[in-house]
N, C-alpha and C positions, 0 to 999 in steps of 0.2 A: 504493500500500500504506500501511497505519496506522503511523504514527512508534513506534518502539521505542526510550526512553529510554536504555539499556544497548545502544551497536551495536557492539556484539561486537569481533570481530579478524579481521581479511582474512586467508583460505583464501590464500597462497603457491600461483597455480596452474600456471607455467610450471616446464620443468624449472631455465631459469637461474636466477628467482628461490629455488626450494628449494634448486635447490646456495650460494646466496648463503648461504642461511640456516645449513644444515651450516658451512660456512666459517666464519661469525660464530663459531657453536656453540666450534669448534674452536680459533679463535682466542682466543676468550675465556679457553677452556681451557686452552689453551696459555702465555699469558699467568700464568693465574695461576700453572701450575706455576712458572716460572721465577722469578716474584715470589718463589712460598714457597724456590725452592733458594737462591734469593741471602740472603733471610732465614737460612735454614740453614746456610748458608756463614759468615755475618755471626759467628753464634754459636757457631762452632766446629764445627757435626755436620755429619757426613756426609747428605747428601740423600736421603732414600728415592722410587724415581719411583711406588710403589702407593700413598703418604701423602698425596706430593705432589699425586697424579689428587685424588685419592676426599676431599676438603677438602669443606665444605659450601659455601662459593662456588661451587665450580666444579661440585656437584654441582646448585644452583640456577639455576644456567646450562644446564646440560642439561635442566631440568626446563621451565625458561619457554621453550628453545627448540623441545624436541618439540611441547610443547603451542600451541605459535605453528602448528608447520607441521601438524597432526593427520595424518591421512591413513596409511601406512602408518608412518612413520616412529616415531608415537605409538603404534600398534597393536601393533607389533613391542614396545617399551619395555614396554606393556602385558602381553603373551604372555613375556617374560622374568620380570615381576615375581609372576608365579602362580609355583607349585608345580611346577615342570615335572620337577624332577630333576638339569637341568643349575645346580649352585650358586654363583652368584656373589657378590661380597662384599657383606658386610651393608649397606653404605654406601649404592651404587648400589639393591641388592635396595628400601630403604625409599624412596627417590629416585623409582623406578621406580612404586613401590605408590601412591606420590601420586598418581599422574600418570590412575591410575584414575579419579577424580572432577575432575581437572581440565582437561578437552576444554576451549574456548571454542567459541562458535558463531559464525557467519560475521553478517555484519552485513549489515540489512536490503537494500542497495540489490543486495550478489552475492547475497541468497537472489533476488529479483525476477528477476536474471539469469538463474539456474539454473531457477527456472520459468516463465520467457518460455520458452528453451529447448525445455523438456520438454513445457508444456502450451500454450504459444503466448499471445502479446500476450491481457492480458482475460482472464486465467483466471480472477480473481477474483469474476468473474460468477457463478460456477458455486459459489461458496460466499454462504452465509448470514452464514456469522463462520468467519475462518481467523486466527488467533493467530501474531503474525510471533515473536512471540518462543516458540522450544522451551522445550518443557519438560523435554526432555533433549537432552545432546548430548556425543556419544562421540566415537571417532578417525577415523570415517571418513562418520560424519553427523552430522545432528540431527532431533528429531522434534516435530512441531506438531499441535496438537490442532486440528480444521477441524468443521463442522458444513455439510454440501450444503443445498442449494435444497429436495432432495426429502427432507433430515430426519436425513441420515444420519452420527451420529456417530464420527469419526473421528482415526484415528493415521497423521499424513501424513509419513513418511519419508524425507528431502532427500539425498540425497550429495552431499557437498561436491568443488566443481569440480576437476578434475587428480589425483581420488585415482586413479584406475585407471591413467594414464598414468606414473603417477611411482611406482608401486610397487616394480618393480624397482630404479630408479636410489637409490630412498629405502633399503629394504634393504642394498645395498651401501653407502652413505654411514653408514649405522649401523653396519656391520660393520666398517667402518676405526675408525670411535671405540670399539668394543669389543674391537679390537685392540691398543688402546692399553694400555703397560706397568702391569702390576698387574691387570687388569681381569682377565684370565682366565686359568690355567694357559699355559707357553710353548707346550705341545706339544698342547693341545686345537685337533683340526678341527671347528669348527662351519660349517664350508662346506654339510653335508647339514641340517642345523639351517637354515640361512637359505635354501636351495634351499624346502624343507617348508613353511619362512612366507612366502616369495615364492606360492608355488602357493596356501597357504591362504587368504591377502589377495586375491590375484585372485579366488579362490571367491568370498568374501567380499563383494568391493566389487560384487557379479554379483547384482542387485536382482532379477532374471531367477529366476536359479535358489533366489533366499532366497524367494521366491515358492512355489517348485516345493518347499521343506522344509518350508515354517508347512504348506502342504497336506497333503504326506504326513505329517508329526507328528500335523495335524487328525483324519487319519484313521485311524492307527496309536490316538489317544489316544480317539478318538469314544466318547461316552456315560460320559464318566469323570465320575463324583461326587469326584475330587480333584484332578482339572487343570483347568484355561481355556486356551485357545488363542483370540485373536483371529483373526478370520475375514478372508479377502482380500478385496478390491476391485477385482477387475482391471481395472476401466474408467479408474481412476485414476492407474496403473501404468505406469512406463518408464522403461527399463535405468538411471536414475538417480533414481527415484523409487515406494516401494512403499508404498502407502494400504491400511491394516485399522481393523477396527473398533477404538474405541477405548474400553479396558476400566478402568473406576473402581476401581483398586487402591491396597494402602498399601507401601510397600517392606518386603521379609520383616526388615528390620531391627524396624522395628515390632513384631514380635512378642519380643525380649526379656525382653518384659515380661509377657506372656502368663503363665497357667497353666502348668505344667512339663507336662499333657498336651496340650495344643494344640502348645508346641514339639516334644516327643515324634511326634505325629504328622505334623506335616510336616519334619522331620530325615528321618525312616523312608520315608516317599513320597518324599522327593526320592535317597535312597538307592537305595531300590529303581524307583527309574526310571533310575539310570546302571547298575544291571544287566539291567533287558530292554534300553538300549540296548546294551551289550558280548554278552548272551550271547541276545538276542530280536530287537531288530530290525537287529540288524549295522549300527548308524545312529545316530551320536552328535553329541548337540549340544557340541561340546569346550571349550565360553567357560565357564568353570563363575563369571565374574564376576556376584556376590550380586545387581546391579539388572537381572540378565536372570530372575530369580523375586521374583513378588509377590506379595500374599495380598490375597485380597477377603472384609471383614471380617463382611459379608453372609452368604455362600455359605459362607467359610470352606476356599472351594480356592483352590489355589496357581495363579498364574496365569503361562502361560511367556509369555517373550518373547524375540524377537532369534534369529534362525535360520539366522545366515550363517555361522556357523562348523559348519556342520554336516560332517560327513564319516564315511564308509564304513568299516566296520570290517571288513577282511579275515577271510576265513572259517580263515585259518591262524592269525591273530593269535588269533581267536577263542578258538580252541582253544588257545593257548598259554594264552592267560591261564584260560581253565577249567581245565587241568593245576595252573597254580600257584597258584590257587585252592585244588585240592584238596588239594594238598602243604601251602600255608599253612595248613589246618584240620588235619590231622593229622599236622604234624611232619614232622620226618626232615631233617635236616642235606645229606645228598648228594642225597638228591633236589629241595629246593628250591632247593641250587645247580644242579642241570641245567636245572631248569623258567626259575631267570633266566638261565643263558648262552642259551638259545634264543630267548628273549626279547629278550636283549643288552640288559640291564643292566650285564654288561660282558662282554670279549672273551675269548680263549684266551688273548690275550698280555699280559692284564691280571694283574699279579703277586700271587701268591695272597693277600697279606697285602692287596690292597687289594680282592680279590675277600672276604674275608672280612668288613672293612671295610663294604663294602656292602652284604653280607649281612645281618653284626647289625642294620643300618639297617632294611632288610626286617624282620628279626623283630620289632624291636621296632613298627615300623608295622601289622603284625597283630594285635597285641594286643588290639586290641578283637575281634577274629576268635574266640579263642581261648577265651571265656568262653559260656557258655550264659545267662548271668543280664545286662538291659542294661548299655553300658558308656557312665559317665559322664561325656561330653564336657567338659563345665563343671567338674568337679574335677579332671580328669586334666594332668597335664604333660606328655603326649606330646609333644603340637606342640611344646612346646620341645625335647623331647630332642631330638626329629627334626629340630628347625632347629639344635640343637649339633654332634650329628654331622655331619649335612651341611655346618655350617661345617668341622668337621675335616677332610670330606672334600677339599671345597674348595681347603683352604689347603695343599693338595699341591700345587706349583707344576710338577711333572712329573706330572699327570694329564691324561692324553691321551683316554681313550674315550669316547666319546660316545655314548649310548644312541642307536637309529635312534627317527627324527623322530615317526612316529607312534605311536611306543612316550609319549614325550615327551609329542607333544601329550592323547595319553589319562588320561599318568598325572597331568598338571595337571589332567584333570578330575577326577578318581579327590581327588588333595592339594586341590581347592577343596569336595569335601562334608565333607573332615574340618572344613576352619574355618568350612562355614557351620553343621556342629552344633556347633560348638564355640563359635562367637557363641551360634548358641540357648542353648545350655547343657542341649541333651537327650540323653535315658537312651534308648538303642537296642539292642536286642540282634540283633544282627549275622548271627551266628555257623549261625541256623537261615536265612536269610535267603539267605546267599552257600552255603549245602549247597544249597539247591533249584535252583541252577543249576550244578552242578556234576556231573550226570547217576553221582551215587551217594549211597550213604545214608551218614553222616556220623556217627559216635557222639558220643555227649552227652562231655563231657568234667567 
C-alpha cells in the first residue's frame, strides 16, 4: 500500500487493551480530582466532587481518551452530546460536542489488515487509485475515496477492527464514568438509555443491514429533484466493509453563506423529510449529525449520507407524536400534558411542579409551530432558552425520569434540524407544514 505521511492512531482492538484504556481514562481522572480536593483543602474550602469531575483537564482526558479508542465508546459520547433531552452539564455536554469532529483514523498498516481480511491478500489489484488516507472518519469507521479497474468511482467504507465485539463491554465502561458524582442527577436510571445504545450501535456497526437502509431510503427517495442518495456496490461489500458511489459534494456548512433563499430551501426539505420519516415512512435516519447532509453545488440537492443509525418508528409512537403535534398547533394546557405523559416525557410520579417545568420547555420549543408567517432561525434565541431551561432542569439533582429510549433517540433528531436551520440562519414557516400530517385541518392563527 502507498505511505501515508499522517499514520493515524491504532484502533485498541482486544477487549483487555480497551478496558486498559477506560482505566487510564479513569485514573487520570481520578487523579486529578484529588489533586484539585487537596488544593481545596490547602485553601481552606470545602471540596465540591461535581467541580472537582467536570475541571477542563480532566474533561481533556476524556476527550483524547474516547477519541483514542473510537468504536462504541466515542459513538455513545457522540449520541449524548446531541439534543436528546436527557441534560447533562454544560461542561461535559461541550467536551462531548468536540468529540464530533475528532475521530482519528486507524493507521495505514491495521487499515491493510482489515482489508487483507475482508477482500483477501492483492486486493489492491482491483483498484486503479485507492487513497489510504480517508477522507472522513467517525467512531466507528472511516471512508476512502477508490476508483476500480473498470472506472468506477467510489466511497469505500472500512470498520475499524473490535468495534462490534466490544460494544457492549464499551457501553458499560462509559456508564461507570457517567456515574461518577456530579455527572448526572443521584436518582436518574439510564440503564434503559444505555440498553437502546447498546442495540442501536450493534444496528449500526451491521454494514449488512446499512446496506439494506441506503437501498430502501434509495427507493422511498427515487426521482427526487432535492435529494442524492449514493448508490450500493455490493460486489465490494462485507459485514465490515460497504462501497457506494462516490458523490462530489460540499458540507451543508458551506452554504452559510448562500443567499437566504437557497438556505431557506434546504432548512424546509430537510425538515420536511424528518416528517415523512415520523408520520410517512415509519423509518428514520436518527444521526441528525450536520456531515451526514451535503449539498452538490451543481445540482443544488442535498445529498444524504451514512444510514446506520437508521430505525423503525412504531406505529403507536407514531401516533403519539401526530396527537401532540396536533395539540402543539392548537393549544390547550391539559391536553398537551396528556399527549407528553403518553409519550413519557415524564411519568405519573413525576411531581407536578416539574411536570410543569417540562412542559413550558415544550411550549416554548413550538414556537416556531405556532406562527403562520416563517420563523427566523438566525434571529431567534430559542436554542438558548431551551438550553437554559434544560440546564435548570438539569441541575435538579433529585431528577429521576427518564424519557423511554426511543422517545430520546427521535427527539435528538427532531433538537439536530433546529440547529442545522439555525447554523443556516433560514426563515421557515412551519406551522402549514406539520398541519398536513396531522390528519386535520388546522386554522391559521
Amino acid at each position: 500500500m502507498p505511505r501515508d505521511e499522517d499514520q493515524g492512531a491504532a484502533v485498541p482492538t482486544g477487549r483487555v487493551g480497551r478496558l486498559l484504556q477506560f482505566g487510564s481514562i479513569a485514573t487520570g481522572i481520578a487523579g486529578g480530582v484529588a489533586a484539585g480536593g487537596l488544593r481545596a483543602l490547602a485553601q481552606g474550602k470545602r471540596p465540591d466532587a461535581a467541580q472537582l469531575l467536570l475541571t477542563p483537564a480532566n474533561m481533556l482526558r476524556l476527550t483524547d481518551g474516547l477519541s483514542h479508542l473510537r468504536g462504541a465508546a466515542l459513538k455513545l459520547g457522540q449520541m449524548l452530546s446531541m439534543d436528546t433531552g436527557l441534560v447533562l452539564p454544560d461542561e461535559l455536554t461541550a467536551v462531548l460536542g468536540r468529540m464530533r469532529d475528532d475521530a482519528r483514523h486507524m493507521p495505514p498498516k491495521q487499515l491493510q489488515a482489515v482489508l487483507n481480511a475482508e477482500w483477501g491478500a492483492g486486493w489492491y489489484t482491483r483498484f486503479a487509485r485507492f487513497d489510504v488516507r480517508p477522507f472522513a472518519a467517525a467512531s466507528i469507521g472511516q471512508v476512502h475515496r477508490a476508483v476500480t479497474r473498470d472506472g468506477r468511482d467510489l466511497a469505500i467504507k472500512v470498520q475499524y477492527p473490535g468495534v462490534r465485539a466490544s460494544i457492549d463491554s464499551d457501553v458499560d465502561n462509559m456508564a461507570t464514568l457517567l456515574r461518577l458524582p456530579g455527572v448526572l442527577p443521584r436518582a436518574m436510571d439510564i440503564a434503559p438509555l444505555l440498553a437502546e445504545a447498546k442495540r442501536q450501535l450493534h444496528a449500526e456497526a451491521d454494514y449488512a443491514a446499512e446496506a439494506g437502509h441506503l437501498q430502501r431510503f434509495g427507493a422511498l427517495l427515487a426521482g427526487s429533484d432535492i435529494f442524492a442518495l449514493p448508490e450500493l456496490h455490493a460486489d465490494l461489500c462485507t459485514p465490515q466493509v460497504l462501497a457506494m458511489t462516490y458523490l462530489d459534494s460540499a458540507p451543508l456548512d458551506s452554504l452559510v453563506t448562500a443567499p437566504q433563499e437557497t438556505r431557506d430551501r434546504v432548512a424546509k426539505a430537510l425538515i420536511e423529510l424528518v416528517l415523512q420519516e415520523l408520520f410517512v415512512f415509519g423509518l428514520m435516519q436518527t444521526d441528525p449529525n450536520l456531515a451526514n447532509y451535503r449539498h452538490d453545488p451543481k445540482t443544488g440537492r442535498i445529498v444524504l449520507l451514512d444510514f446506520g443509525a437508521v430505525q423503525p418508528v412504531a406505529p403507536d409512537l407514531v401516533a403519539d407524536f401526530r396527537a401532540l403535534a396536533r395539540v402543539a398547533l392548537q393549544g390547550g394546557t391539559d391536553e398537551t400534558r396528556a399527549a407528553m405523559l403518553r409519550i413519557g416525557y415524564f411519568g405519573p410520579a413525576t411531581p407536578p411542579h416539574r411536570q410543569a417545568l417540562i412542559q413550558s420547555m415544550f411550549e416554548v420549543a413550538m414556537t416556531p409551530l405556532r406562527q403562520d408567517t416563517p420563523f427566523d432561525f438566525g434571529r431567534s434565541d430559542l436554542l438558548e432558552r431551551l438550553r437554559d431551561m434544560g440546564l435548570a432542569i438539569g441541575n435538579d439533582r433529585d431528577l429521576a425520569h427518564v424519557p423511554p429510549a426511543a422517545t430520546l433517540f427521535l427527539h435528538r433528531k427532531i433538537g439536530g434540524m433546529y440547529l442545522m436551520a439555525a447554523k443556516l440562519r433560514a426563515r421557515v414557516a412551519l406551522r402549514a407544514m406539520v398541519a398536513r400530517h396531522c390528519d386535520s385541518d388546522i386554522a391559521p392563527r
